[in-house]
PDB file of the backbone (N, CA, C, O) and the ligand in Angstrom, with CONECT records:
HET     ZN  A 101       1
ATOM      1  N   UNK A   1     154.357  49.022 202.497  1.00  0.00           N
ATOM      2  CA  UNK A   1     154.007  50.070 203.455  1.00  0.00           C
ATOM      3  C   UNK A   1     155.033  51.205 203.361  1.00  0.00           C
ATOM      4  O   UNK A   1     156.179  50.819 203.132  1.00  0.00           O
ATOM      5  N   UNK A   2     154.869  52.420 203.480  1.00  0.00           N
ATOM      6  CA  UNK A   2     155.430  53.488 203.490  1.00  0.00           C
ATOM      7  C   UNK A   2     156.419  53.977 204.433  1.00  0.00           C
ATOM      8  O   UNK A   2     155.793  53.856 205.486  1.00  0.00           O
ATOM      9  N   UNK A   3     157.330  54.357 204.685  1.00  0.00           N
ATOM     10  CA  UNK A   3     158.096  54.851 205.306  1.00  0.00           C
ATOM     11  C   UNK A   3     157.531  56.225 206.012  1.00  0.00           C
ATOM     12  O   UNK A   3     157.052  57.176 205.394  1.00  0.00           O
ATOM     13  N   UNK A   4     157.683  56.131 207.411  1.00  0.00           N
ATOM     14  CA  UNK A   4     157.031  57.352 207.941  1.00  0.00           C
ATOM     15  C   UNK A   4     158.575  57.857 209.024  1.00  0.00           C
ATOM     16  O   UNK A   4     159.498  57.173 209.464  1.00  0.00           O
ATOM     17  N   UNK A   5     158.253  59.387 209.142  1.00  0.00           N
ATOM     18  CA  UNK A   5     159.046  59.298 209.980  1.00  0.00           C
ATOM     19  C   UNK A   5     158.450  59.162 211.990  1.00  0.00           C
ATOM     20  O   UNK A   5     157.284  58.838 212.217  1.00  0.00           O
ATOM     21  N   UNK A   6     159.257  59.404 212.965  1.00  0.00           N
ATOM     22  CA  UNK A   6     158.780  59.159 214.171  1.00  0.00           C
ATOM     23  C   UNK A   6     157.959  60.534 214.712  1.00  0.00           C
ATOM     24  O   UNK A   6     158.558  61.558 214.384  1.00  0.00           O
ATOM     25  N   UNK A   7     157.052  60.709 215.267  1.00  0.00           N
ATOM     26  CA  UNK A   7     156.630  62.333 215.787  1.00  0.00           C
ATOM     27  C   UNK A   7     158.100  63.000 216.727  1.00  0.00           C
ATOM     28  O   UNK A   7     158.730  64.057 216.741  1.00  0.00           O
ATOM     29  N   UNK A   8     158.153  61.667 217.445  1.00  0.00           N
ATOM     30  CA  UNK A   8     159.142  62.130 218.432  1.00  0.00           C
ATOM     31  C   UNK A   8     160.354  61.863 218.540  1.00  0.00           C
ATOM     32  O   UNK A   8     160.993  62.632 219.259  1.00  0.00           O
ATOM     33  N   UNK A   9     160.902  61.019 218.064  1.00  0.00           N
ATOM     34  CA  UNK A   9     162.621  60.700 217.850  1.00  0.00           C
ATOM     35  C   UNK A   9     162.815  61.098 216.673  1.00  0.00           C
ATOM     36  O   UNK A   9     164.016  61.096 216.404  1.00  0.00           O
ATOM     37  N   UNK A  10     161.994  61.531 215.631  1.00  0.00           N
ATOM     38  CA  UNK A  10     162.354  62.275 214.504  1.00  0.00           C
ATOM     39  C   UNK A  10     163.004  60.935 213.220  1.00  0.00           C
ATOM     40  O   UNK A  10     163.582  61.261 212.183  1.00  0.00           O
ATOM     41  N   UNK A  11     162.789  59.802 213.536  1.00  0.00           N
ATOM     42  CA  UNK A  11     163.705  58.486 212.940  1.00  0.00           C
ATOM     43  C   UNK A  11     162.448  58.137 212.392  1.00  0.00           C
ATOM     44  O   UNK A  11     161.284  58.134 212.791  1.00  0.00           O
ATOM     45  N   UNK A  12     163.245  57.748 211.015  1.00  0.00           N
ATOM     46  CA  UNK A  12     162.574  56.809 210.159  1.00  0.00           C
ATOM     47  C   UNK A  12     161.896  55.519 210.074  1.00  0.00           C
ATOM     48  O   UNK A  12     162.703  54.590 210.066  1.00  0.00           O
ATOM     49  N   UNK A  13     160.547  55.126 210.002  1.00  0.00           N
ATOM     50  CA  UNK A  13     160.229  53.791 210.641  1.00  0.00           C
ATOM     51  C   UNK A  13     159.703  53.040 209.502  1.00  0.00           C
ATOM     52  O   UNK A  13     159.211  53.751 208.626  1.00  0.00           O
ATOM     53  N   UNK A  14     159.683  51.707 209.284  1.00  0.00           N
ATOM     54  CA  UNK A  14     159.364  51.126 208.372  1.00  0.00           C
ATOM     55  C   UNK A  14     157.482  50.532 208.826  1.00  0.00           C
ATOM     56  O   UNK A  14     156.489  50.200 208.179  1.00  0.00           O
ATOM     57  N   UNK A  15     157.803  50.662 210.119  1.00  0.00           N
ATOM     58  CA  UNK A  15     156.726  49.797 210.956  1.00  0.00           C
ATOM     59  C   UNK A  15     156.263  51.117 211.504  1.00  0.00           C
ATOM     60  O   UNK A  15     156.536  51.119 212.705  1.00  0.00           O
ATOM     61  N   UNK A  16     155.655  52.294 211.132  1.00  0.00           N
ATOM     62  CA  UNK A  16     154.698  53.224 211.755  1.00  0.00           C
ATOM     63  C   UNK A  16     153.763  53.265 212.209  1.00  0.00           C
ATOM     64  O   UNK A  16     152.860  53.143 211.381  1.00  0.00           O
ATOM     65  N   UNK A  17     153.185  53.478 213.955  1.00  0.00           N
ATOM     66  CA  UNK A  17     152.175  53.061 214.496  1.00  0.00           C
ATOM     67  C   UNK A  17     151.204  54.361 214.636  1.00  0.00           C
ATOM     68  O   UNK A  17     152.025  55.274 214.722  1.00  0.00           O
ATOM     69  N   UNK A  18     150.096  54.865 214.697  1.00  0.00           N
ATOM     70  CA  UNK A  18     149.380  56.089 214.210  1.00  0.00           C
ATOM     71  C   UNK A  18     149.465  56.444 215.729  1.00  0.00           C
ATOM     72  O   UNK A  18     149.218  55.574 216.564  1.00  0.00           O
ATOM     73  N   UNK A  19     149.697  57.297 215.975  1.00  0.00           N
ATOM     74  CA  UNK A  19     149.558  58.065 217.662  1.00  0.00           C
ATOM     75  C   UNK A  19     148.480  59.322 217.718  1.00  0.00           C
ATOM     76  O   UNK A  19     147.948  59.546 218.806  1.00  0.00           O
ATOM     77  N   UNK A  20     148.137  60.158 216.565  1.00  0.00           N
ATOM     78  CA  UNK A  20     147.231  60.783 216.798  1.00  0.00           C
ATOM     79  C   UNK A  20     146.743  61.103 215.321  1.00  0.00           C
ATOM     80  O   UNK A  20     147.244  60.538 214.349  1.00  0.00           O
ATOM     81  N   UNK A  21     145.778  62.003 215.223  1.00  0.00           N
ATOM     82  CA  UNK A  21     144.711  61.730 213.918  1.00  0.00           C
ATOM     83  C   UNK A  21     144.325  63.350 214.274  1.00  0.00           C
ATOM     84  O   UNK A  21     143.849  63.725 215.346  1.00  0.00           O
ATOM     85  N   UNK A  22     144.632  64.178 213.160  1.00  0.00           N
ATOM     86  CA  UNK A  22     143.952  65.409 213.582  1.00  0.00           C
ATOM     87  C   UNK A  22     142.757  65.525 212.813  1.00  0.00           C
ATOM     88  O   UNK A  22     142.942  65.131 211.662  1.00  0.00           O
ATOM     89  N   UNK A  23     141.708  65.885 213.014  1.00  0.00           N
ATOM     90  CA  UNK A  23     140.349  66.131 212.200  1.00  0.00           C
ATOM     91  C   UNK A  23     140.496  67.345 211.569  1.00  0.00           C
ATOM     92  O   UNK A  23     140.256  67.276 210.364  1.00  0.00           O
ATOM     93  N   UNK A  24     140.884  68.694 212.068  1.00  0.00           N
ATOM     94  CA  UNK A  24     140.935  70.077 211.402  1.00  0.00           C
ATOM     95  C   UNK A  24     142.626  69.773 210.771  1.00  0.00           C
ATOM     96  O   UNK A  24     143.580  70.544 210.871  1.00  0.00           O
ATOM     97  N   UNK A  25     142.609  68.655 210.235  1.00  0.00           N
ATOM     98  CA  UNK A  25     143.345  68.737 209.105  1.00  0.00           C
ATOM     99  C   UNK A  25     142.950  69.637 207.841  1.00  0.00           C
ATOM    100  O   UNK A  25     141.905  69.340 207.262  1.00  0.00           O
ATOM    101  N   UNK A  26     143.617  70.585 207.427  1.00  0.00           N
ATOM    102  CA  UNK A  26     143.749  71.377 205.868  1.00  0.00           C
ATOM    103  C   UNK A  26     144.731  70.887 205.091  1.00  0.00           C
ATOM    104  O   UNK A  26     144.592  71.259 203.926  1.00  0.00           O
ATOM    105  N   UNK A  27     145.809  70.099 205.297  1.00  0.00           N
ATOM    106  CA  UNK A  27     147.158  70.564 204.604  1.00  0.00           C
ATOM    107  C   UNK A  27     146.852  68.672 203.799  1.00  0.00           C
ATOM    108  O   UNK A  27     147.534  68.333 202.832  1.00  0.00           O
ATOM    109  N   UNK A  28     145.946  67.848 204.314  1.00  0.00           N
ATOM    110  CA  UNK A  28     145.764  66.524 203.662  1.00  0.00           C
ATOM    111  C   UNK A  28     146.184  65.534 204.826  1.00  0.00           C
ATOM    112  O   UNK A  28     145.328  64.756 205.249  1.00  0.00           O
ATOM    113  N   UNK A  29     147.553  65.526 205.404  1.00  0.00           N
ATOM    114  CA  UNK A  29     147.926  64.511 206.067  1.00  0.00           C
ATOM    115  C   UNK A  29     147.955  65.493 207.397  1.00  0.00           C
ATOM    116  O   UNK A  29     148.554  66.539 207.644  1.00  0.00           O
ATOM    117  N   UNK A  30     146.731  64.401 208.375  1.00  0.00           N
ATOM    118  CA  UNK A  30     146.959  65.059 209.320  1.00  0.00           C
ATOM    119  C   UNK A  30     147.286  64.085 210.712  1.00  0.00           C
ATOM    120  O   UNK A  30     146.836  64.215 211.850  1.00  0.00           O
ATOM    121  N   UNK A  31     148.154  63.160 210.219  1.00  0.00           N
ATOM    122  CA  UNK A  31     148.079  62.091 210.836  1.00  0.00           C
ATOM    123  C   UNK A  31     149.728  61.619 211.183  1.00  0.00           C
ATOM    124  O   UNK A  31     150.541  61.245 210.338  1.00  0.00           O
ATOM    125  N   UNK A  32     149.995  61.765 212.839  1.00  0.00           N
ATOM    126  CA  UNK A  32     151.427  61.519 213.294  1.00  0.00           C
ATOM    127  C   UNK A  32     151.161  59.763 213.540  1.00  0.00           C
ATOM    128  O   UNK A  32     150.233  59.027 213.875  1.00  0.00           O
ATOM    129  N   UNK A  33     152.637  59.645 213.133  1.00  0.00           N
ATOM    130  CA  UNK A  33     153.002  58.318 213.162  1.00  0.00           C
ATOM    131  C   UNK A  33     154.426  58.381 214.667  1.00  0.00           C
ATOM    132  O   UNK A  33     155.043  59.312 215.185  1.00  0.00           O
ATOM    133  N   UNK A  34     154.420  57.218 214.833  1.00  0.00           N
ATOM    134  CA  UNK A  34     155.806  57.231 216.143  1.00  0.00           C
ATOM    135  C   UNK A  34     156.096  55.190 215.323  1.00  0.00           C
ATOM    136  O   UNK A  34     155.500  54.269 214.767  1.00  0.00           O
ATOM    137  N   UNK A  35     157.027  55.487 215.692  1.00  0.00           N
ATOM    138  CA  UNK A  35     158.099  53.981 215.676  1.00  0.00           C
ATOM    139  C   UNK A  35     157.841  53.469 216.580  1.00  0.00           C
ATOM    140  O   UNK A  35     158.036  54.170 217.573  1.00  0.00           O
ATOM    141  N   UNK A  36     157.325  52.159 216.854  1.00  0.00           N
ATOM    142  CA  UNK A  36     157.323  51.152 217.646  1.00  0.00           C
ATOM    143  C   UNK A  36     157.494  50.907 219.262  1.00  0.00           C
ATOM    144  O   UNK A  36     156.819  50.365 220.137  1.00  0.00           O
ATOM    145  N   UNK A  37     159.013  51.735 219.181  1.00  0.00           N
ATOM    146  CA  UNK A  37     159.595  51.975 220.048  1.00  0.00           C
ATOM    147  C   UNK A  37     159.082  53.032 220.763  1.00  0.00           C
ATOM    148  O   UNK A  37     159.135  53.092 221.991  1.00  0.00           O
ATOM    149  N   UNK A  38     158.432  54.134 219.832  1.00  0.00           N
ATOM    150  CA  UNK A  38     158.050  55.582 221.029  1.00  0.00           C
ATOM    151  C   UNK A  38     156.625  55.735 221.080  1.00  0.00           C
ATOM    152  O   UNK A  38     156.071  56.787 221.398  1.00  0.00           O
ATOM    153  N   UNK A  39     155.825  54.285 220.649  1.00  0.00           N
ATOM    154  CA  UNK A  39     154.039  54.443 220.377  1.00  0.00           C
ATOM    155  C   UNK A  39     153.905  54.429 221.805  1.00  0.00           C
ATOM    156  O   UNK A  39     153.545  55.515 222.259  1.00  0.00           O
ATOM    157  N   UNK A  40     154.144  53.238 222.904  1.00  0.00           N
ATOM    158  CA  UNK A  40     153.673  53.706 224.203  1.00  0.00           C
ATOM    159  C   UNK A  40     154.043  54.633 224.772  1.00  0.00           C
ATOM    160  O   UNK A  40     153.710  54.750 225.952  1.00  0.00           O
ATOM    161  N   UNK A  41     154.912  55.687 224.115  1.00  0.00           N
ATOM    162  CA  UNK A  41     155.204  56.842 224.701  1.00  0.00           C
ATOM    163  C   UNK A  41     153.655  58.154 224.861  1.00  0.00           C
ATOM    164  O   UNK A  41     153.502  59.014 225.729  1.00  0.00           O
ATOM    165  N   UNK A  42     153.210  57.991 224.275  1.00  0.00           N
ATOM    166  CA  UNK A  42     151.951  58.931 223.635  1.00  0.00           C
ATOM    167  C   UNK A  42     150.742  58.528 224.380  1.00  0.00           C
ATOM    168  O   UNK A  42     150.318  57.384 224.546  1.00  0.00           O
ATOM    169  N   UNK A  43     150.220  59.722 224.833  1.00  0.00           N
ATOM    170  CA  UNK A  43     149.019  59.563 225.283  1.00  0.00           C
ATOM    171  C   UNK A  43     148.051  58.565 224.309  1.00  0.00           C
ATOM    172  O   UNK A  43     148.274  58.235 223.145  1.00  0.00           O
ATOM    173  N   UNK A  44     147.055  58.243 225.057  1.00  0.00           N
ATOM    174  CA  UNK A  44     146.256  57.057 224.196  1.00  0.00           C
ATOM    175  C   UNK A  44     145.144  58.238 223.604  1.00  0.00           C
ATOM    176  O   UNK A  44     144.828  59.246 224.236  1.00  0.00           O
ATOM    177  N   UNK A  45     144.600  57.848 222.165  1.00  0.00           N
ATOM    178  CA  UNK A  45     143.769  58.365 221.372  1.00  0.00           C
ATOM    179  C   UNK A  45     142.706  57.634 221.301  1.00  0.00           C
ATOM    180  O   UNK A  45     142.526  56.656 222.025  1.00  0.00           O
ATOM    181  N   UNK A  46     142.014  57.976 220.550  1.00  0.00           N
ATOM    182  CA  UNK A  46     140.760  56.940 219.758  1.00  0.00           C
ATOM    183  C   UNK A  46     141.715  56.675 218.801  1.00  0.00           C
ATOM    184  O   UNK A  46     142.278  57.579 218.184  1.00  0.00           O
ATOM    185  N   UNK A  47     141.995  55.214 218.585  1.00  0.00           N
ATOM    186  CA  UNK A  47     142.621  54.901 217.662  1.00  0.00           C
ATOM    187  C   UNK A  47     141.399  53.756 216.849  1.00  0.00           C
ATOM    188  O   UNK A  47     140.756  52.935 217.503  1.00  0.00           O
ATOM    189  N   UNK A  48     141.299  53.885 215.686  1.00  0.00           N
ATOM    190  CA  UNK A  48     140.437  53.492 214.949  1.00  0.00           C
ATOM    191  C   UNK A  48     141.000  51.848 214.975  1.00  0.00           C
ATOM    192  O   UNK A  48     140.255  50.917 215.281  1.00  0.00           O
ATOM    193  N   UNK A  49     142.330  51.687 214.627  1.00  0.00           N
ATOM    194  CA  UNK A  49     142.929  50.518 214.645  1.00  0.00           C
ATOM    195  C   UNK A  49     143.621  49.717 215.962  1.00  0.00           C
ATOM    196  O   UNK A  49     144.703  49.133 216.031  1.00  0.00           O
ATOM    197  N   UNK A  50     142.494  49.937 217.054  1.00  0.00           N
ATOM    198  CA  UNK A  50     143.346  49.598 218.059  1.00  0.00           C
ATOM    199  C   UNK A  50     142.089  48.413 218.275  1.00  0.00           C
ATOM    200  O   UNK A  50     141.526  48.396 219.369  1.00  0.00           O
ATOM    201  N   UNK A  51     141.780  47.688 217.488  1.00  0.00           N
ATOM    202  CA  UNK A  51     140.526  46.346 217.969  1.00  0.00           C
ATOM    203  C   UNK A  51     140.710  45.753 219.334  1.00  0.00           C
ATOM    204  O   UNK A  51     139.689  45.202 219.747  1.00  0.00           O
ATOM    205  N   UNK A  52     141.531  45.725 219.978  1.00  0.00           N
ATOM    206  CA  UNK A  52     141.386  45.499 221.485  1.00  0.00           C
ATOM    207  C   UNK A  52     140.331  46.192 221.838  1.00  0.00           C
ATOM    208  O   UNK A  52     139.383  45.434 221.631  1.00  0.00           O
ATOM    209  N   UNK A  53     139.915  47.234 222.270  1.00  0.00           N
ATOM    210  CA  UNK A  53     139.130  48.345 222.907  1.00  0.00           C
ATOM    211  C   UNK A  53     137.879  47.825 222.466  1.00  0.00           C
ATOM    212  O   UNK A  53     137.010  47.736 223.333  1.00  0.00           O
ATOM    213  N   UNK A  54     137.563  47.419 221.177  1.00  0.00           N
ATOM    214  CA  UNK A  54     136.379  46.904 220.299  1.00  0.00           C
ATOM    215  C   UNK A  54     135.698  45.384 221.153  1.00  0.00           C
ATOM    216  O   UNK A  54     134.559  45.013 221.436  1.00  0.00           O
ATOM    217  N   UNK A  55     137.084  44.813 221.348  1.00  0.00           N
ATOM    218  CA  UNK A  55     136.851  43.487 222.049  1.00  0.00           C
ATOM    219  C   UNK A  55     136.494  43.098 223.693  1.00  0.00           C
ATOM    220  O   UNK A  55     135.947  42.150 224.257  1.00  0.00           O
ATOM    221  N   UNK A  56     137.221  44.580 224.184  1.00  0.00           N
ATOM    222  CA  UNK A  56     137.025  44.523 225.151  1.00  0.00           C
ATOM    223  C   UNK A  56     135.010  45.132 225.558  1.00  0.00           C
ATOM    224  O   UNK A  56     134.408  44.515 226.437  1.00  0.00           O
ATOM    225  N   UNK A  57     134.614  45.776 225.140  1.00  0.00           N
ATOM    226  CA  UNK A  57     133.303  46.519 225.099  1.00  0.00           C
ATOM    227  C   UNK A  57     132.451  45.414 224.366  1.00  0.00           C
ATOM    228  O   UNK A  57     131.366  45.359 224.945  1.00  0.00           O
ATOM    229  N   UNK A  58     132.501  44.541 223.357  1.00  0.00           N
ATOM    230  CA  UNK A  58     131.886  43.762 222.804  1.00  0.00           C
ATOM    231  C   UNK A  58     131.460  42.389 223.788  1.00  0.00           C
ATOM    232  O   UNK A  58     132.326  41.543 224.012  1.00  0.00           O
ATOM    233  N   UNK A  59     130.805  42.318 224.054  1.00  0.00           N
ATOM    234  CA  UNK A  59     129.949  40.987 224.526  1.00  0.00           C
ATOM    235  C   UNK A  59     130.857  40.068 224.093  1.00  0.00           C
ATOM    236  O   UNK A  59     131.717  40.355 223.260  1.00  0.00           O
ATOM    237  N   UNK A  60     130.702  38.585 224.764  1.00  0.00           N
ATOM    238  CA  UNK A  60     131.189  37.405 224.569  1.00  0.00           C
ATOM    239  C   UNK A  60     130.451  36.674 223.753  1.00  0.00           C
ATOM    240  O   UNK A  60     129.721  35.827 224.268  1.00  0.00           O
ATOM    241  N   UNK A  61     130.464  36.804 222.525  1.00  0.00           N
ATOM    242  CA  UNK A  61     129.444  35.443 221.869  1.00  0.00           C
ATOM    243  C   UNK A  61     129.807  34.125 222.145  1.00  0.00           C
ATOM    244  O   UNK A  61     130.857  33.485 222.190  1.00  0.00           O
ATOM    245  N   UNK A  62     128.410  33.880 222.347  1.00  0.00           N
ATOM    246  CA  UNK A  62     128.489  32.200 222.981  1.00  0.00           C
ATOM    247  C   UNK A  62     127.821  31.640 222.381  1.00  0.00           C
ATOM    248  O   UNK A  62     126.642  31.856 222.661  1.00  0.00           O
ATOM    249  N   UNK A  63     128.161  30.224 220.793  1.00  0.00           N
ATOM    250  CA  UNK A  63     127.733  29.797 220.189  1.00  0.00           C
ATOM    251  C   UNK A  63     127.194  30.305 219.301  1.00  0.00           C
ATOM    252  O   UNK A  63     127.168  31.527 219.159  1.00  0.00           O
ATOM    253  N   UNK A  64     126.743  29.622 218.650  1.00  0.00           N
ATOM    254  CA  UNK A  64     125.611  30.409 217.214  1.00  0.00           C
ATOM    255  C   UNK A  64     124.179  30.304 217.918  1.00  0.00           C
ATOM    256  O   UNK A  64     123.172  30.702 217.332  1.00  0.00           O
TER     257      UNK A  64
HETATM  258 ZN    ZN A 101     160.464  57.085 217.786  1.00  0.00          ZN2+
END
């Protein structure tokens, strides 16, 4: 995994968590990362990778 830096402490993270996703991206990467430490800092997004939210809205399957 890549080394990202933080949006907001500006620190290098090995473990980068996505905090926001810009769509009118031009420049290629339009996508802030935060460290671990400052992800619950950030307003909540649609985060594509947040499968809680998925689980929570999804029905309970019960059996086959
Ligand atoms: Zn940080």
């Amino acid at each position: 995994m890549s080394v990202q830096v933080c949006a907001r402490c500006q620190t290098t993270t090995r473990q980068p968590v996505v905090v926001a996703i810009e769509h009118s991206a031009s420049a290629g990467a339009g996508t802030a990362y935060a460290c671990p430490d400052c992800a619950p800092t950030f307003p909540r997004q649609r985060d594509p990778f947040d499968a809680s939210l998925l689980a929570h809205h999804r029905p309970a399957e019960r059996g086959r």
